[in-house]
PyMOL commands that place a pseudoatom at each C-alpha (Angstrom):
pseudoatom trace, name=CA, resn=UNK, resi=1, chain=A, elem=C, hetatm=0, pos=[0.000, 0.000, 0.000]
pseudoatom trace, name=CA, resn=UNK, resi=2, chain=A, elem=C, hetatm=0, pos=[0.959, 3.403, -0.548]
pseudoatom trace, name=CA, resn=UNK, resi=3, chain=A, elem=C, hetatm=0, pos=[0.374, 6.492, 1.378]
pseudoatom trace, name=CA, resn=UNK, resi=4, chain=A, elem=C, hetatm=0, pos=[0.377, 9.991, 0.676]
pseudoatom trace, name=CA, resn=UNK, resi=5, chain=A, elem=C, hetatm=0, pos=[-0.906, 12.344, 3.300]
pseudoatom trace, name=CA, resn=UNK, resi=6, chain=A, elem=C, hetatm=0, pos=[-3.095, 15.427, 2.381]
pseudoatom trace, name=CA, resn=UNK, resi=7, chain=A, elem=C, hetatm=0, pos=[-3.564, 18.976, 4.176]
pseudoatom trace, name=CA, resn=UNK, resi=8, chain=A, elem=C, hetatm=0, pos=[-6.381, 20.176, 2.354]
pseudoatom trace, name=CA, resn=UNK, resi=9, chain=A, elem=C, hetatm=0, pos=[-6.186, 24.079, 1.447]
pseudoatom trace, name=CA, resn=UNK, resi=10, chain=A, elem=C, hetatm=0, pos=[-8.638, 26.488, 2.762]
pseudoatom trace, name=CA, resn=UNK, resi=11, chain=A, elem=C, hetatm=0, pos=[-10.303, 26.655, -1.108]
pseudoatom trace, name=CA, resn=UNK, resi=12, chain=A, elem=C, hetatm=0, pos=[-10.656, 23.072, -1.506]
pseudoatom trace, name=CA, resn=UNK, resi=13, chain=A, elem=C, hetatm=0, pos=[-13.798, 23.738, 0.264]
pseudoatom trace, name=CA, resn=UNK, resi=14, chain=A, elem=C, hetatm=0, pos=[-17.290, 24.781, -0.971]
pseudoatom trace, name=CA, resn=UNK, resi=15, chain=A, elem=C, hetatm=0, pos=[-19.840, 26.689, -0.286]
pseudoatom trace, name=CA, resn=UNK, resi=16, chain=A, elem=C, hetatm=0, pos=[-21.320, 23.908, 2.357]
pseudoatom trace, name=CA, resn=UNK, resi=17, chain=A, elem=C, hetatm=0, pos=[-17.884, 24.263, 4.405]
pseudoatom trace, name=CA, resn=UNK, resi=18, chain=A, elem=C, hetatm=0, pos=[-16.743, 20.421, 3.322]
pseudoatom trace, name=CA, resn=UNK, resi=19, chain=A, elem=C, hetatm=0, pos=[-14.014, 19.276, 0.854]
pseudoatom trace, name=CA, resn=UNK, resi=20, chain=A, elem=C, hetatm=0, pos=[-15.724, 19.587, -2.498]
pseudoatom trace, name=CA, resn=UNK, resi=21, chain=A, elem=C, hetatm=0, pos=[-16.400, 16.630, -4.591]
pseudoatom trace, name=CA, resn=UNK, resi=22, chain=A, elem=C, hetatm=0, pos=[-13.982, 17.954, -7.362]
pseudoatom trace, name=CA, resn=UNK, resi=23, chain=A, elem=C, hetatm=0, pos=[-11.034, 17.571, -5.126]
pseudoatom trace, name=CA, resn=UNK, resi=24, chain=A, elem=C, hetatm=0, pos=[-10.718, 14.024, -4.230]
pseudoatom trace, name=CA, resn=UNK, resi=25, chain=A, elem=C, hetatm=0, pos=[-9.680, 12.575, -8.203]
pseudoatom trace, name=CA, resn=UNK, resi=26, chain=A, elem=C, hetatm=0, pos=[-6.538, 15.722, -8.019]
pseudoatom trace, name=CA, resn=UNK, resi=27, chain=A, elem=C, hetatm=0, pos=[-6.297, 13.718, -4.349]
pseudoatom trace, name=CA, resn=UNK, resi=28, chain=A, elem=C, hetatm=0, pos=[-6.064, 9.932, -5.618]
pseudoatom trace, name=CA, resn=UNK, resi=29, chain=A, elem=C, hetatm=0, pos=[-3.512, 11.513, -8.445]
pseudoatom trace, name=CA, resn=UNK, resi=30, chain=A, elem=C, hetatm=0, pos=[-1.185, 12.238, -5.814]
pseudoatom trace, name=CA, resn=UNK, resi=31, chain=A, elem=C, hetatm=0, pos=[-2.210, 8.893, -4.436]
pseudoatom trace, name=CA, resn=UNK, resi=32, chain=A, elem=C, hetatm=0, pos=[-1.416, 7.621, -7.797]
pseudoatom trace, name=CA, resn=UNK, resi=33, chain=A, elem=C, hetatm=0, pos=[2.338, 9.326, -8.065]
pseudoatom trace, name=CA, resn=UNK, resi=34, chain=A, elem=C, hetatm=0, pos=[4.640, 5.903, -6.413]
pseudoatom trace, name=CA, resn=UNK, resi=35, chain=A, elem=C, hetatm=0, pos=[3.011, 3.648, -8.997]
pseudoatom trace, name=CA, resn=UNK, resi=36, chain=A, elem=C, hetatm=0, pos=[3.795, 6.656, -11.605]
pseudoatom trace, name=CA, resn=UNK, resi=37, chain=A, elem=C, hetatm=0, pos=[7.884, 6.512, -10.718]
pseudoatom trace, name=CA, resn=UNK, resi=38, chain=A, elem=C, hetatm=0, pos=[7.308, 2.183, -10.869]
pseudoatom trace, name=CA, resn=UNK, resi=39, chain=A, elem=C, hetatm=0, pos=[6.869, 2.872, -14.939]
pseudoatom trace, name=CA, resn=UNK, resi=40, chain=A, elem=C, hetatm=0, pos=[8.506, 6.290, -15.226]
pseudoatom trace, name=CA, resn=UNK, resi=41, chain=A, elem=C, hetatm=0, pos=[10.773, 6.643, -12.418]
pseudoatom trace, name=CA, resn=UNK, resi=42, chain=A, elem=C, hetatm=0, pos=[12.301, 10.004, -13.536]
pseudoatom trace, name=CA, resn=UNK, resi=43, chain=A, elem=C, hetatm=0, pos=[8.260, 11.028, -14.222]
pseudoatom trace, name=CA, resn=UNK, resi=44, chain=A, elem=C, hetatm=0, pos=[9.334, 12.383, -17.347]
pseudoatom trace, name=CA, resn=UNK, resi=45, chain=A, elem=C, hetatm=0, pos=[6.220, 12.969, -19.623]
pseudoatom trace, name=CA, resn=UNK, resi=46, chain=A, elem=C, hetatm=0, pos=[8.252, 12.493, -22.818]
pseudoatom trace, name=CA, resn=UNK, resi=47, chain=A, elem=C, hetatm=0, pos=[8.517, 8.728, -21.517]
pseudoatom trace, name=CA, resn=UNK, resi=48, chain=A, elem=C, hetatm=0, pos=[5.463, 8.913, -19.993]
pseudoatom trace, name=CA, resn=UNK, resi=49, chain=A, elem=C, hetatm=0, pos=[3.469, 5.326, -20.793]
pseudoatom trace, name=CA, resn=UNK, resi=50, chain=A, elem=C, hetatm=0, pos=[0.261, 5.584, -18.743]
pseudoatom trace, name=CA, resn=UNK, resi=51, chain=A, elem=C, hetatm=0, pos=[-3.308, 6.565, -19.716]
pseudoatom trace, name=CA, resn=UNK, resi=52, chain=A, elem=C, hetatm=0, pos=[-6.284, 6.359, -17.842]
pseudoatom trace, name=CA, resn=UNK, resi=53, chain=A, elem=C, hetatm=0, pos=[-9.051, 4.399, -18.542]
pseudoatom trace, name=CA, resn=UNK, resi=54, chain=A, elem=C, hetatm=0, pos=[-11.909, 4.581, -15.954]
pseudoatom trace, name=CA, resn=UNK, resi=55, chain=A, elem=C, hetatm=0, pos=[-12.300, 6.640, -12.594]
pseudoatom trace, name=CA, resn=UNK, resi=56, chain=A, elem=C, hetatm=0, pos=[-15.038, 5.949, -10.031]
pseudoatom trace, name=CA, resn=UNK, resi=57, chain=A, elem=C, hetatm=0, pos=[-14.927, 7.603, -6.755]
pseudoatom trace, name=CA, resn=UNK, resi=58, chain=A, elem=C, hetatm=0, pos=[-17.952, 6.729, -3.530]
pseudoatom trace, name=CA, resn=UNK, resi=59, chain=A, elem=C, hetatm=0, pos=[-18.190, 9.242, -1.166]
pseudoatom trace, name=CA, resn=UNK, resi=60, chain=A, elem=C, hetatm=0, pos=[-18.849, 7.414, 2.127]
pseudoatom trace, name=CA, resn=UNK, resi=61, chain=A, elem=C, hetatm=0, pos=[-18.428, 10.853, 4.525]
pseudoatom trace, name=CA, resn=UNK, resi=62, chain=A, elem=C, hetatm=0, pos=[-17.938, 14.448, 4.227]
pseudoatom trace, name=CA, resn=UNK, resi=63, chain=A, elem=C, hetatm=0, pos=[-13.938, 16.064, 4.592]
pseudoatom trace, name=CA, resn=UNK, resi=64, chain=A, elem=C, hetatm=0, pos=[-13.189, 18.708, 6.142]
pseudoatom trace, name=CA, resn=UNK, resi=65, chain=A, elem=C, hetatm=0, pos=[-10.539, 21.766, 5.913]
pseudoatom trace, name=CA, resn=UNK, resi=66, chain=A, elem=C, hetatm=0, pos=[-8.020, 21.779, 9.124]
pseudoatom trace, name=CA, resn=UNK, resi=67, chain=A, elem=C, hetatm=0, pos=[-7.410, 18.392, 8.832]
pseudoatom trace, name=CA, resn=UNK, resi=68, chain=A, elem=C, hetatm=0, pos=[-4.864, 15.885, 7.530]
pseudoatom trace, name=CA, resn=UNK, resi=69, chain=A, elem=C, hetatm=0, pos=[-6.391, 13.197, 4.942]
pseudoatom trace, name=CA, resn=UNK, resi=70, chain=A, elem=C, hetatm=0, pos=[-4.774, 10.413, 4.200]
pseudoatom trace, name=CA, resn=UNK, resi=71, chain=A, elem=C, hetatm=0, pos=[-4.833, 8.273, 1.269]
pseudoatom trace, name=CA, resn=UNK, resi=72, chain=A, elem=C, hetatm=0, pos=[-4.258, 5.314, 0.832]
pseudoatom trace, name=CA, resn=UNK, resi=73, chain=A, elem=C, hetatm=0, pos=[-3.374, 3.063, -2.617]
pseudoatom trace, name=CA, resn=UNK, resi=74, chain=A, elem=C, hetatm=0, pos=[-3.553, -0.485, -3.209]
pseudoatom trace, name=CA, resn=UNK, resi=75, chain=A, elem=C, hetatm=0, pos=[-3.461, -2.825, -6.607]
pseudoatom trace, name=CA, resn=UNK, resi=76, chain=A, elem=C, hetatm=0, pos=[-6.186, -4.347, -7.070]
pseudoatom trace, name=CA, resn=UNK, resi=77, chain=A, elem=C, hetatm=0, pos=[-5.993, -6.285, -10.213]
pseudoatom trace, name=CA, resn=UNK, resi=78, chain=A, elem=C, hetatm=0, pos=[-3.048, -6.502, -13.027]
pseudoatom trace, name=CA, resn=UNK, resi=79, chain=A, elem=C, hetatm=0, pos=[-4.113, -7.716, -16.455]
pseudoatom trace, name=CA, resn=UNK, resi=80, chain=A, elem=C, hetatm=0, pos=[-2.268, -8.223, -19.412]
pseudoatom trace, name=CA, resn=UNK, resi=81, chain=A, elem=C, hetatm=0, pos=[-1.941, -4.366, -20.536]
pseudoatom trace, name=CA, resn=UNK, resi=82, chain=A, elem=C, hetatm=0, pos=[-3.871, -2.631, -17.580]
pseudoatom trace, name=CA, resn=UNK, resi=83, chain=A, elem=C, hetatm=0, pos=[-4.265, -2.566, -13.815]
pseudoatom trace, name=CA, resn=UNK, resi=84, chain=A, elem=C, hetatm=0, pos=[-6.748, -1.764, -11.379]
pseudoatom trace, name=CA, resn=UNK, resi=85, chain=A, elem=C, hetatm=0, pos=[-6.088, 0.685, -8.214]
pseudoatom trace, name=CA, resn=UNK, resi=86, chain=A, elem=C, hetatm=0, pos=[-8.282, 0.874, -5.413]
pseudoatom trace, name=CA, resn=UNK, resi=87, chain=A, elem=C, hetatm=0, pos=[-7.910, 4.312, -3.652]
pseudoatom trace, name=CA, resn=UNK, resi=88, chain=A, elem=C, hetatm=0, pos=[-9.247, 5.377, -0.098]
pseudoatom trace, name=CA, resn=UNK, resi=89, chain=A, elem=C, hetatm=0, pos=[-8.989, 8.991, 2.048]
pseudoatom trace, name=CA, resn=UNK, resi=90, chain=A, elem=C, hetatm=0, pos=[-9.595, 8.604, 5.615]
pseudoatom trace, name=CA, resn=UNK, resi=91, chain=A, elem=C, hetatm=0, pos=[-9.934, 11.361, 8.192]
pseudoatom trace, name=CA, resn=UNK, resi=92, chain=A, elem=C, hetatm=0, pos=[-9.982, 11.294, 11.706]
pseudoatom trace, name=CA, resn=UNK, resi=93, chain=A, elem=C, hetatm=0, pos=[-10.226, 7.386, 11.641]
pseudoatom trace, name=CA, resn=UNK, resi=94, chain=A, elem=C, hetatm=0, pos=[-12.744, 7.702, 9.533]
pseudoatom trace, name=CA, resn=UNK, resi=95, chain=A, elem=C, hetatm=0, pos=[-13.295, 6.368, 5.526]
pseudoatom trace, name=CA, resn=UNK, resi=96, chain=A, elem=C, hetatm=0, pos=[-14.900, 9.253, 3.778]
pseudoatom trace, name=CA, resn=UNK, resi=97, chain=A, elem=C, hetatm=0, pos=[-13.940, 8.140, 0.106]
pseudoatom trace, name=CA, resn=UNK, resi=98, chain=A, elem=C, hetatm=0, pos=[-13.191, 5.222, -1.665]
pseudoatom trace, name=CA, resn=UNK, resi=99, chain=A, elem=C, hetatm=0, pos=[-12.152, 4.665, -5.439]
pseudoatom trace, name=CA, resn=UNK, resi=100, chain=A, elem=C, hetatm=0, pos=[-10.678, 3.069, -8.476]
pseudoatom trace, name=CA, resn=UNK, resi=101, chain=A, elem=C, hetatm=0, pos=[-8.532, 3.722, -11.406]
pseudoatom trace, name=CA, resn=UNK, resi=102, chain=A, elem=C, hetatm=0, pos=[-7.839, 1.625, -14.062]
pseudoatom trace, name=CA, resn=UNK, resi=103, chain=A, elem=C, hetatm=0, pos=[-4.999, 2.966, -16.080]
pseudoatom trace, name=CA, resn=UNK, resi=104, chain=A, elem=C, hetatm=0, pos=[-3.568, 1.096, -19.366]
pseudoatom trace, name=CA, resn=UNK, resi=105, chain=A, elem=C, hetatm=0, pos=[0.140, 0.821, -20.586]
pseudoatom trace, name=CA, resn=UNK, resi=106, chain=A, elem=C, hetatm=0, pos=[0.253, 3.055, -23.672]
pseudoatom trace, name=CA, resn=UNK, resi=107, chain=A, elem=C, hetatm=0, pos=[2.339, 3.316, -26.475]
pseudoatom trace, name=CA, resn=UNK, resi=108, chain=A, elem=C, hetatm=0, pos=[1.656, 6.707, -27.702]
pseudoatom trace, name=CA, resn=UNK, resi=109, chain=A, elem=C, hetatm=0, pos=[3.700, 6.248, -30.517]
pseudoatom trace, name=CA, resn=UNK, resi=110, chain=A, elem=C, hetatm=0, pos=[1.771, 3.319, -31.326]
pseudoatom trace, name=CA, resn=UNK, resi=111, chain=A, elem=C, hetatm=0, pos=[-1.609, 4.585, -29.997]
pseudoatom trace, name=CA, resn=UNK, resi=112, chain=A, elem=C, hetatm=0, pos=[-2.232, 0.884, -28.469]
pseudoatom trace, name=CA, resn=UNK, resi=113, chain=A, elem=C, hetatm=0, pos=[-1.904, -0.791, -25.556]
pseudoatom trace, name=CA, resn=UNK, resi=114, chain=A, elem=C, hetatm=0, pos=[1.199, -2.805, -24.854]
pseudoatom trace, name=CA, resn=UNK, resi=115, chain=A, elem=C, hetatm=0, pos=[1.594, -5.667, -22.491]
pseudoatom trace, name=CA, resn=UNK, resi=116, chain=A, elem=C, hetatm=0, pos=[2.889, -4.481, -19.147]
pseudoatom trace, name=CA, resn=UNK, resi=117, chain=A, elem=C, hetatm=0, pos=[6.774, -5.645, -18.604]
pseudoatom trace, name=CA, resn=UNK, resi=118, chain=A, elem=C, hetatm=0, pos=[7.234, -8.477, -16.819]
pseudoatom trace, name=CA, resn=UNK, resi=119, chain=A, elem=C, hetatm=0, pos=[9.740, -6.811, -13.802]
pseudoatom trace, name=CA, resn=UNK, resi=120, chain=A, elem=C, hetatm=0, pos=[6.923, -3.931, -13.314]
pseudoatom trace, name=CA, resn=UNK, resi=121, chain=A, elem=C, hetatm=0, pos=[4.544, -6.234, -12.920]
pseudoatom trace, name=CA, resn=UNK, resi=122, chain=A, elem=C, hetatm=0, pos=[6.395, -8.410, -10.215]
pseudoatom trace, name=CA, resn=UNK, resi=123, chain=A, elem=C, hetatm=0, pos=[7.081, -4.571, -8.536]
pseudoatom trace, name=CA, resn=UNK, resi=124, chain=A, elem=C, hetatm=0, pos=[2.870, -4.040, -8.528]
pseudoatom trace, name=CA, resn=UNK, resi=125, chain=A, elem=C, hetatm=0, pos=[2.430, -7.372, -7.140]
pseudoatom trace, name=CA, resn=UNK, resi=126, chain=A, elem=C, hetatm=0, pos=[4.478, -5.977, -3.914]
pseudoatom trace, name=CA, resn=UNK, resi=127, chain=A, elem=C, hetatm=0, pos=[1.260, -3.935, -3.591]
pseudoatom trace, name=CA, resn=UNK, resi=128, chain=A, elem=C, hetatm=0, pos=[-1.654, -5.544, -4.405]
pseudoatom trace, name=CA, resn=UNK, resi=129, chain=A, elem=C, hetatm=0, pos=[-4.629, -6.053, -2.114]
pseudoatom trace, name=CA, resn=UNK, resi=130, chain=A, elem=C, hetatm=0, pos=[-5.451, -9.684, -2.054]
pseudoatom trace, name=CA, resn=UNK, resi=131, chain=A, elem=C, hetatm=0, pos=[-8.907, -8.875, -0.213]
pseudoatom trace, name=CA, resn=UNK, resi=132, chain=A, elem=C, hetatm=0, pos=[-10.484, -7.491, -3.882]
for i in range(1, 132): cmd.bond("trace and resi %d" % i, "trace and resi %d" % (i + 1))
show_as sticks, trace
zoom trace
């Protein structure tokens, strides 16, 4: 698992005085940035082999400005050219959002998919969540 922890900024809020809804997928980027360096490890965009696929995001509680937020990343599933995350942000002890990404190994040259090397994938496997 990987964890990144947030202090939210004083205009991540709304007008209701919670963390708005736009925030959290900018959130479970930055949650996203380890597995980022396992393909790129310089993060240089010219190299840059990832796109995204799907994003889903439950809101289970509301966030709130003046505290930390932590989130948490897991892999849930690695196919053939793709892989699964499951993301989380907890607050207080308390799970306010959950998440996935599915992201694809890109050629951009190409503009296909391409199977995912065979050392990443044993370095994704040191992270994934057996309980999906």
């Amino acid at each position: 698992m990987f964890v990144k922890t947030i202090d939210p900024r004083f205009g991540d809020t709304d007008a209701l005085g919670h963390i708005n809804n736009t925030v959290l997928p900018q959130w479970f980027e930055i949650g996203r940035e380890p597995v980022f360096s396992i393909f790129t490890p310089d993060l240089d965009p010219k190299k840059w082999c990832l796109i995204m696929a799907n994003m889903n995001i439950d809101y289970t509680a509301q966030l709130h400005y003046g505290h930390s937020v932590e989130i948490r990343t897991t892999v849930n599933k690695i196919g053939n050219s793709s892989f699964q995350l499951g993301h989380e942000a907890w607050q207080k002890g308390t799970l306010c959002a959950k998440g996935t990404a599915t992201i694809i190994h890109f050629d951009y040259a190409l503009q296909k998919s391409v199977p995912i090397p065979e050392d990443i994938r044993k370095e994704l496997m040191e992270h994934i969540d057996f309980s999906q």
